[in-house]
N, C-alpha and C positions, 0 to 999 in steps of 0.2 A: 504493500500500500504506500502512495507518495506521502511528501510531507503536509499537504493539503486535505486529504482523507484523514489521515493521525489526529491535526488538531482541531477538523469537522467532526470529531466523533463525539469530544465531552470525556466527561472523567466521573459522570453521576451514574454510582451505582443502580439506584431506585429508576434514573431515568434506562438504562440499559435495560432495564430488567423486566420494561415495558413491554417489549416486542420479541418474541421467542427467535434466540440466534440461529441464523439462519437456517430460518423457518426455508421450506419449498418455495411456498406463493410468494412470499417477498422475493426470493430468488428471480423468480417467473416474472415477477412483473418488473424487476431492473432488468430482465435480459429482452423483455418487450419495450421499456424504455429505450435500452441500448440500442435496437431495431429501426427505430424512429429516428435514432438525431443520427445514429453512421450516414453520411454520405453528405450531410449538410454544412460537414468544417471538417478540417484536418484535425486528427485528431491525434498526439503523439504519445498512443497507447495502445498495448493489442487489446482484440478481444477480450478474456480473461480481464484483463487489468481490469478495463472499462464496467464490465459487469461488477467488479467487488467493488467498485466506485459508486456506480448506480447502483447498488444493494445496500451499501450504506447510508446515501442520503432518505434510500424510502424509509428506510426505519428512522429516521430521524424524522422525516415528515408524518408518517402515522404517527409518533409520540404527539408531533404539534397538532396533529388533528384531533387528539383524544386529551391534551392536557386539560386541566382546571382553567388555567387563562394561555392566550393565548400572545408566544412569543415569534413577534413581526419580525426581530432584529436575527434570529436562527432563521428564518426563512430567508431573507436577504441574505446571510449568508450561504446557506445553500443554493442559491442562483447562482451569487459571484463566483462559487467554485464552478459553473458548469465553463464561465467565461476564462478562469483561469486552467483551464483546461481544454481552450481553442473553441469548445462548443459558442459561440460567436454569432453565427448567422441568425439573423432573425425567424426564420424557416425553423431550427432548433428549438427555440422562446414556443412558438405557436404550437408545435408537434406537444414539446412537454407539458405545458398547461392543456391540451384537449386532452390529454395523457393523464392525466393529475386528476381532471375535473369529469371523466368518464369512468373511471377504474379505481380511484383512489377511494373512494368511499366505500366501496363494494369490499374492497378487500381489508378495509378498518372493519368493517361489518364481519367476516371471516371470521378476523383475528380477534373480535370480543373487544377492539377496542374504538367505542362508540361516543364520541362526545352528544351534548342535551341537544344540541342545534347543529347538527353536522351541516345541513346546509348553510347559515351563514359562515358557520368557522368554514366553511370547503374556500367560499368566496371570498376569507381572509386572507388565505393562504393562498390561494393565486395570484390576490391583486400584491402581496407582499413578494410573492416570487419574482413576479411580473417587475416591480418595482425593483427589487436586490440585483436582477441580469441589466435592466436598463442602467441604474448607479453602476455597475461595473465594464458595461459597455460604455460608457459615456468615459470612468479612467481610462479604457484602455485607447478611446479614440484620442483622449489627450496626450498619452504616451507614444501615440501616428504622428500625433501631429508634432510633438517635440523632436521624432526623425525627421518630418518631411522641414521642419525647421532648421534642426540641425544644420542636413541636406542643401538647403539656401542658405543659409550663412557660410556653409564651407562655399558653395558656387561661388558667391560675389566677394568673398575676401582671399589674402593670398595673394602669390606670382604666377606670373604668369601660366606657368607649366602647371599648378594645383590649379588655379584657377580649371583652366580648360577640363583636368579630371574631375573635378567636384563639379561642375557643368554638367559633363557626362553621367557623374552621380545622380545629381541634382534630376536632368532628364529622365533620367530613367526610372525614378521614383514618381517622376511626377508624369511618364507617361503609360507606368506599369500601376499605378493604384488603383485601390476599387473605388478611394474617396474622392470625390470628386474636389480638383485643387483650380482654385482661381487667384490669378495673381491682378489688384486690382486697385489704383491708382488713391494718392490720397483723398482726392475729389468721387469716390466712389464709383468709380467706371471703370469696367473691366476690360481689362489690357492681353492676356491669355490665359485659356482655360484647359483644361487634358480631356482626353475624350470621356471620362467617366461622367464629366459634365453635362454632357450633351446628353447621356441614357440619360441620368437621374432628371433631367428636365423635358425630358421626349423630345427631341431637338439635335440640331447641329452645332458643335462646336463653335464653327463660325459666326453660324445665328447671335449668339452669345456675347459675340467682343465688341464693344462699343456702349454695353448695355450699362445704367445704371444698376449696383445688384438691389437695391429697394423691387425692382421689380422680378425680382427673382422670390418674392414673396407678396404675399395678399395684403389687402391694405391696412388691415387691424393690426396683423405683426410689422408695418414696414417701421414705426415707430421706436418701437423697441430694437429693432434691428439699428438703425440709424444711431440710437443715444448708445450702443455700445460700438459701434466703429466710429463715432463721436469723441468718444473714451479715448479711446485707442488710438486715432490721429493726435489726439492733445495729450497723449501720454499719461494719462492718466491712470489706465492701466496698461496690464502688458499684454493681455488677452484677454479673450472672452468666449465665453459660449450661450448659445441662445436655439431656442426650437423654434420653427415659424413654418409656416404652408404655404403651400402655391399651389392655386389652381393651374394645372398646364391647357394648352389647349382644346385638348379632347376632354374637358371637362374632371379630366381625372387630379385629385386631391393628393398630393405628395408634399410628405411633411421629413423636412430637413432637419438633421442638428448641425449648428454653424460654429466653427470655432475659427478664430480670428487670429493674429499676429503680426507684429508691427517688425518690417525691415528697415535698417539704418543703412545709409554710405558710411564711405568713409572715414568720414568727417563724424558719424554719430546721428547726423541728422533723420529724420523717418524719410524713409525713399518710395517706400509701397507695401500693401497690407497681401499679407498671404490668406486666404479664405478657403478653409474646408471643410464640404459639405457633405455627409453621411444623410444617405436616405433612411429613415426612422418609420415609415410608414405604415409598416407590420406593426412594429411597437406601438404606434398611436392607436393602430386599428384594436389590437388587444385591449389595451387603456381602455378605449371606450367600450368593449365590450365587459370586462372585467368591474365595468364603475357602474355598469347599466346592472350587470349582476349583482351588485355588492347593495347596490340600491330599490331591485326589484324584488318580488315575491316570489319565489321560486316553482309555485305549483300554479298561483294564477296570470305573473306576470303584470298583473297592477303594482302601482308604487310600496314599496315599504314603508316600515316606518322612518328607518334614514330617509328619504326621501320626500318622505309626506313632511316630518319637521323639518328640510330643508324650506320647502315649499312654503310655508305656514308663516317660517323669518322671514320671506318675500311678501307675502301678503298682507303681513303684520306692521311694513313698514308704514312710517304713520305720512308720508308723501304720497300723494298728495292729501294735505288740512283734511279731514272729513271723512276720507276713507273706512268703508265699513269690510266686512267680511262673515261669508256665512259659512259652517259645516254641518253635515247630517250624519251622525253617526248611527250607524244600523248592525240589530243583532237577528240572524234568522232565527226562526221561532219552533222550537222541537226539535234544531237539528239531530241533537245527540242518540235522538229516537230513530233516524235514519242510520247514521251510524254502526247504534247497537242492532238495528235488526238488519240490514242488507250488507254490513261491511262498511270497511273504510273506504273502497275502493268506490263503490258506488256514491260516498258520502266526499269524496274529492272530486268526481264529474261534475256534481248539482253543484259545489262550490265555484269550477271553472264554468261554469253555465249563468251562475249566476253574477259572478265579478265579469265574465262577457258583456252582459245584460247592462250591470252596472258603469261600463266603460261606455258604451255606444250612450247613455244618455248625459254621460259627464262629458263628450264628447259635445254635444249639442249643447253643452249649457258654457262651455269653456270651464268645467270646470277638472280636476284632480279623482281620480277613484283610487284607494288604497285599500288595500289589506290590513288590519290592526293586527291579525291571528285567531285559526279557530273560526269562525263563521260571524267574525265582524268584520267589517267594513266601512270604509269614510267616506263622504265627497265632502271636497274642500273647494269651495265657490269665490276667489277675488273680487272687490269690485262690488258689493253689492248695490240695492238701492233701498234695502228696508226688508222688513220682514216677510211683508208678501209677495218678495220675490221668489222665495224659497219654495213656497206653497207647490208651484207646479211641477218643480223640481223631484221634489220627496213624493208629492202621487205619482206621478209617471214612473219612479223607479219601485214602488212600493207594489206597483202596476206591471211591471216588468218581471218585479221578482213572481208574483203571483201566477205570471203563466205556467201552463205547465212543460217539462223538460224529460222528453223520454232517454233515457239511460237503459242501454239493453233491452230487458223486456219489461223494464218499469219505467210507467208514467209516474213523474212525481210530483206533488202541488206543494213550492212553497209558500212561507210568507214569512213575512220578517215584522218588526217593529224599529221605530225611530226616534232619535231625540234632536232636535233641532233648535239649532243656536246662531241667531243672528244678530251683531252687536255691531257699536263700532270700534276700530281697530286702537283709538287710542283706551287705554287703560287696563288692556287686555295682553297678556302674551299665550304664546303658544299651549306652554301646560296648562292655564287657566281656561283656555277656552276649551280643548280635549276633557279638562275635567268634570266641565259644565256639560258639553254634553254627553260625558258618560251619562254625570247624573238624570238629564232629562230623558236619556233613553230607558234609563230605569224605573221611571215613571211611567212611561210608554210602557211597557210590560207588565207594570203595576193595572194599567187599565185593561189587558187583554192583549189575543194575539193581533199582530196584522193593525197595529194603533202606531199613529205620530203623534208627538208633543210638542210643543213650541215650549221655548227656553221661558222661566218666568221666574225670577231672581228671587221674589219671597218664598217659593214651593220647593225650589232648589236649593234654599240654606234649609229649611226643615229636613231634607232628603240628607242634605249631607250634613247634617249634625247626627243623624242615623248613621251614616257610615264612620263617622267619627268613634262616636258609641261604638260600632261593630269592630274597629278596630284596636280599640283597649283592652276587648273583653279578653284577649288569652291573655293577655300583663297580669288585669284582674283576677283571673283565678289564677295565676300562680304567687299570686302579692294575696290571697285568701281573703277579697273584697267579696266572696257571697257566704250567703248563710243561708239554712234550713230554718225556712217558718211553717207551723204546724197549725192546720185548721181543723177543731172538733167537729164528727161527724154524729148527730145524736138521732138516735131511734124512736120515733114517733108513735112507737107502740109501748116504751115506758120513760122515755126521755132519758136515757141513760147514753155516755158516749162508747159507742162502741168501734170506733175506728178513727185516725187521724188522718188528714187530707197535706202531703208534703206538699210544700211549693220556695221554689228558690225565689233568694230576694236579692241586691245587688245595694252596696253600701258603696255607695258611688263618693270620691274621697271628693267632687265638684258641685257633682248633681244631687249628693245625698240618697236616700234611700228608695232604690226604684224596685216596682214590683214587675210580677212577669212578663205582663202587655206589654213594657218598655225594651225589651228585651232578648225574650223567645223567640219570637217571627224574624229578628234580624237574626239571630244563632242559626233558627233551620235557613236562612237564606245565604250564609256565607259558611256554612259545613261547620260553625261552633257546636251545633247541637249533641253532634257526639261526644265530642269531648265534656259540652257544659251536663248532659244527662248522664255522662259515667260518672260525672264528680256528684251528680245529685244521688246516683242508686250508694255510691261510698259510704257518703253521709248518712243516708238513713239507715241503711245495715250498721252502720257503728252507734246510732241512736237507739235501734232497735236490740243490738244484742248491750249495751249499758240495761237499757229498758228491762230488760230478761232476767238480768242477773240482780234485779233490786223489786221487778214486781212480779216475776214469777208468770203465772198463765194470767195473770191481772194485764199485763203489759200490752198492748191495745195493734192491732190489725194493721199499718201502715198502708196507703192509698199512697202511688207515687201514678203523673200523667208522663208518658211516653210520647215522644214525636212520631209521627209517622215513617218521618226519615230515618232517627234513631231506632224504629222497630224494622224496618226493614234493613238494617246495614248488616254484611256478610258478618261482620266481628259482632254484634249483639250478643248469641250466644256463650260464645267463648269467654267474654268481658264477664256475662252475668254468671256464669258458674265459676270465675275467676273472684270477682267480689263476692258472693256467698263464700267459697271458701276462705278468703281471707279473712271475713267479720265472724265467721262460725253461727251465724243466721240460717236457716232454714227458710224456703222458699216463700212456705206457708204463710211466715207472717206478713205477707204481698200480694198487696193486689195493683195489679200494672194494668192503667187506663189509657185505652189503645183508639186512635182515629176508627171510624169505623172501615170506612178505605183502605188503609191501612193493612187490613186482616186480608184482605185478598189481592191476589195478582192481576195481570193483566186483562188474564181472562174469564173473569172470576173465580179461580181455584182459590179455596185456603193455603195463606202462606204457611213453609215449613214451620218456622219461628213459634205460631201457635201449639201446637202441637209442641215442641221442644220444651219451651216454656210452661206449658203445662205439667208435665213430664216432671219438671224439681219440683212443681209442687203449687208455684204461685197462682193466686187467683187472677181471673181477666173479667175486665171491665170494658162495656163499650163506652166511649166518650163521646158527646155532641149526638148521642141516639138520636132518629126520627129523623135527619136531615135530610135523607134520601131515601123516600118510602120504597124508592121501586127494589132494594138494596136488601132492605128486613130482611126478607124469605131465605135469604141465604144464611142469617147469622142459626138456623137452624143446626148444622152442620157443626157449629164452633163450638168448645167447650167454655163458651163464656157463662158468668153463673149473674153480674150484675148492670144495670145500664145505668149510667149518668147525664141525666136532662139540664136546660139551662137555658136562657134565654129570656129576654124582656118577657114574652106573654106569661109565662111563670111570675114574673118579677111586677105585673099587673093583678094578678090574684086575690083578690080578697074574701070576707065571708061575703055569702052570698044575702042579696041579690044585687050588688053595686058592682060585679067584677063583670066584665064585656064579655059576651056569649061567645063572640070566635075567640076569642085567650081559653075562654073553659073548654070550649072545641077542640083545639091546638092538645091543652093539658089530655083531655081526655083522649084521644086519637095516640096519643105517641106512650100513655101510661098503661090503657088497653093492649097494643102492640108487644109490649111488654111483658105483659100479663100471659098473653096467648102464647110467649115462647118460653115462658118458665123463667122467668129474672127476674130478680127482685131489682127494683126502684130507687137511684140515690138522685135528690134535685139538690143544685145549686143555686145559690146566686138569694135565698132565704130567709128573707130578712123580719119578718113580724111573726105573732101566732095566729092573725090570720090567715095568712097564707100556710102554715105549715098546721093548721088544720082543715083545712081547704084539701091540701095536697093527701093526707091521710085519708080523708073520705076517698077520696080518689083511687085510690092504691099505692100511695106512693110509702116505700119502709123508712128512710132515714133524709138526713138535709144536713145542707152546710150554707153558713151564713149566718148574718150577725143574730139569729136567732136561736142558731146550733153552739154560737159562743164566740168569743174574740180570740184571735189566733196567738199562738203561745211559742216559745222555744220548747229546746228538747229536754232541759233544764227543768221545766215547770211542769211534766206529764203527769207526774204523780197527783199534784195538787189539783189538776183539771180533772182528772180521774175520782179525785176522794170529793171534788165539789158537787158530779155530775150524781155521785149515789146517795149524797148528803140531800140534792135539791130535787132528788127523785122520792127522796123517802119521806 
């Protein structure tokens, strides 16, 4: 191995130890690389050599493709070695990145080593490779040019006799190079040129001489061109280099690197500037492809996120006075249901179907469509004129996404929802208005599927002091900001308490002390609920087995309410036979109040859960019973033994004849339903004795509410317990 593979290789253990030494397939795909660049430079290495050469940087590239972060500056390094190794030609650059960007992944994938985003890291590493061979191309043309400099310095100094052979040098250099060499007067007119000239500008040498070179470039670069042979006449510097294009005639687009250099006479004085010009072309054309990657979505081809916050800084400028700006951010509605049932495959068509969809009308509006990730999507609109410009915008695409899109042998119907934000541009910046309309889109979903919101600043600080809330809560419960508060449940057949109703509370160190409504529905909306409902089953096993060990079979029945989400999560079981065993509790003293939904799947089968749950022993509870009559007939089937009613017409009740005839309807219809599947009866929300003997003529067994008693800690059970037999007796 030369001395440029030795200190390419590193000296980290951990990092060696990444990629299994040589592995076959890494073999395989350096000797497929080596395949590709032979024939496009001289290479002063045999075969053999060349493969353990190319064997080695792949492993170094798959480590950068799988690391934690990623290192640009090892990539650039691994390009300059292909350059210091003749690999040179631009022909080499373009083979090995299609090389890199078609195969490289696939064989990370093999080898088990997979970073979170292979695709963007794939397009870091290109555009860095890309970058590392052009910095090294770029030394070594300076190192051409310090010969071909040499080379005229030795021509025009000296006697006679050197003269004339440094001449001969001198020619020969300048009419054997592949760089194209113009020798070119201090007035900027070119005096002779070699014929590599003429290629690189589609053209004749002679065409050439006379010419100003400003016009050997387009008019946006000629300026920059000009201020550094500006330089350079005045001495200011001693060279320079610069990239600039030229359209040539046949319309075709050739992009130069120029580097410059000041000749003196005799006397010292500058005599005439040496100019050489390497065609760069490939390189650019890469460049832009590699930035349009770095910057696009990779599955839909809409802007990314680089891209779209590029975009967003332009939009946002506050020139001109008044300028406003709209965006609509949109999330499809069910996608994840497409997903899990027909595949991912299927569920990345409907997403290129429908960022299509979304392009052809951001098309029409002048505006931006982006990809956020996952089945959201943005248009970003410059320029606006108000909010109701927006309006037609977000139907036609809301319209759009709605049609339908056959994939294979499925038609599929989406729709999406939107949240729509139109301001103007001073006082606003980019994160802020993304943020705004996350939250309005979440709004929009709040109201149903297939709904747009327009942005509305009072509704939007309520939403997101929600998400504020929501994202304290894991600090919260590991800083032990909630507590178990206990609501007696008492029997209406002797008023005695025969079971305690758990519910978490949250001692908020800002907001103070918030009850569930503030709290639950964001948990099951941002995936806390698991986590907040195992901290709740913890707690009352640990209340419950204290309980045991002080009051014996006194010690009272525990009611805890389950999310729907929480009872359907795969770990459910496993957690709940994991907490009984830790507290030394037994099932029995639980009764887990279950959504009614909840208990069944898809199609309406009983979930496993019931049954498992069962099985330790604990009791089940329907919760929010009666909300969906057509629903009943099935809880036949379940081993639930009580149902839990609630609701204002309950909370309307009184003795009779003052209480409204549909509330007594309502009560009687869902405590009947009841009755005919064998459950006993528990109502909430029970606040007076007439209603809670309203509710007993009725059928109803027990109640909770400020009539059942005021909620107590875990601390005070006893005494709630000795007060309930004392005011019974």
């Amino acid at each position: 191995m030369n001395d440029t593979s030795s200190e390419a290789r590193g000296s980290d253990p951990e990092e060696s130890a990444a990629v299994p030494e040589r592995d076959s397939r890494v073999a395989e795909f350096a000797r497929g690389w080596a395949r590709v660049v032979l024939g496009t430079s001289y290479v002063p290495m045999g075969r053999p050599e060349l493969w353990d050469f190319l064997e080695e940087r792949t492993e170094r590239l798959l480590r950068t493709l799988a690391a934690d972060s990623f290192d640009a500056g090892s990539v650039n390094e691994l390009a300059a070695d292909l350059v210091r190794v003749h690999l040179v030609d631009p022909l080499a650059l373009r083979r090995t990145l299609e090389l890199l960007g078609s195969r490289l992944p696939g064989l990370a994938r093999e080898l088990g080593l997979v970073h979170g985003d292979t695709a963007e890291r794939l397009n870091e590493l290109l555009a860095s490779f890309g970058e590392g061979f052009a910095a090294a191309a770029k030394r070594r043309v300076l190192a051409d040019q310090d010969l071909v400099q040499r080379a005229v310095r030795d021509a025009r100094d000296g006697a006679e006799e050197a003269l004339r052979a440094s001449e001969a040098r001198f020619r020969a250099v300048f009419d054997s190079s592949a760089l194209g060499i113009a020798i070119v007067g201090l007035d900027g007119l070119i005096q002779d040129v070699n014929d590599s000239m003429g290629v690189i500008f589609r053209t004749t040498g002679s065409e050439l001489l006379g010419r100003d070179v400003l016009e050997l470039c387009d008019a946006e670069y000629g300026d920059a061109l000009r201020e550094k042979e500006d330089e350079l006449v005045a001495e200011v510097s001693e060279q320079f280099m610069v990239d600039v294009r030229y359209t040539a005639p046949d319309e075709t687009l050739v992009w130069t690197q120029v580097s410059g250099a000041l000749v003196r006479d005799g006397n010292g004085a500058p005599e005439y500037q040496v100019l050489l010009y390497a065609e760069v072309t490939e390189r650019h054309l890469l460049y832009e492809r590699l930035t349009l990657q770095a910057s696009t979505d990779p599955l839909t081809g809409l802007a990314n996120r680089t891209r779209l916050g590029n975009r967003m800084e332009e939009a946002l400028s506050p020139v001109p006075t008044g300028r406003r700006v709209g965006i609509c951010y949109f999330d499809l509605d069910g996608f994840k249901t497409i997903n899990d049932s027909l595949g991912h495959p299927i569920g990345d068509e409907l997403l290129l179907a429908v960022a299509r969809r979304m392009e052809a009308v951001a098309e029409r509006w002048g505006a931006l469509a982006a990809r956020m990730g996952g089945d959201e999507f943005v248009l970003l609109v410059p320029d606006t004129a108000g909010p109701p410009d927006m309006v037609p915008l977000v139907e036609r695409t809301l319209e759009e996404v709605r049609r339908p899109v056959r994939i294979g042998n499925h038609e599929l119907k989406a729709s999406a929802s939107a949240g729509v934000v139109e301001q103007p541009v001073a006082g606003t910046d980019a994160e802020r208005l993304l943020r705004e309309a996350d939250i309005t889109l979440y709004r929009a979903k709040e109201e149903g599927k297939a709904q747009w919101v327009l942005y509305d600043a009072e509704r939007n600080s309520a939403a997101r002091r929600r998400f504020e809330l929501s994202a304290t809560m894991p600090a919260a419960l590991d800083n032990n900001e909630f507590f178990v508060e206990y609501h007696p449940v008492r029997s209406l057949d002797d008023d005695h308490v025969v079971a305690v109703h758990a519910e978490p509370r949250w001692d908020h160190p800002d907001l103070g002390e918030l009850a569930p409504e503030r709290f639950v529905e964001l948990a099951e909306n941002t995936g806390m609920i698991t986590r907040l409902s195992d901290w709740l089953l913890r707690q009352v096993c640990d209340h419950a087995r204290g309980w045991l060990r002080g009051l014996g079979e006194r010690a009272p029945v525990v009611a805890v309410d389950l999310s729907g989400r929480y009872f359907r999560d795969p770990d459910l079981v496993n957690d709940f036979r994991s907490i009984l065993a830790d507290s030394g509790v037994t099932a029995d003293r639980l009764r887990l109040g279950v959504p009614e939904d909840a208990l069944f799947d898809e199609v309406g089968d009983p979930v496993d859960t019931v049954d498992i749950v069962r099985e330790f022993g604990a009791g089940l509870a329907v919760r929010d019973f009666g909300t969906r009559y057509t629903d009943i007939r099935r809880l036949r089937e379940l081993p639930v033994t009580s149902v839990h009613i609630a609701g204002d017409y309950l909370a309307r009740i009184a003795e009779w004849p003052e209480s409204d005839p549909l509330d007594e309807h309502l009560a009687d219809s869902v405590i009947n339903a009841a009755r005919l599947l064998g459950m006993s009866v528990v109502a909430g929300g029970v606040d007076t004795r007439g209603q809670a003997e309203r509710l007993r003529e009725k059928g109803v067994h027990a109640v909770r509410g400020r009539h059942a008693g005021e909620p107590f800690s875990a601390g005070e059970v006893e005494q709630v317990l000795a007060d309930s037999l004392e005011g019974s007796g």
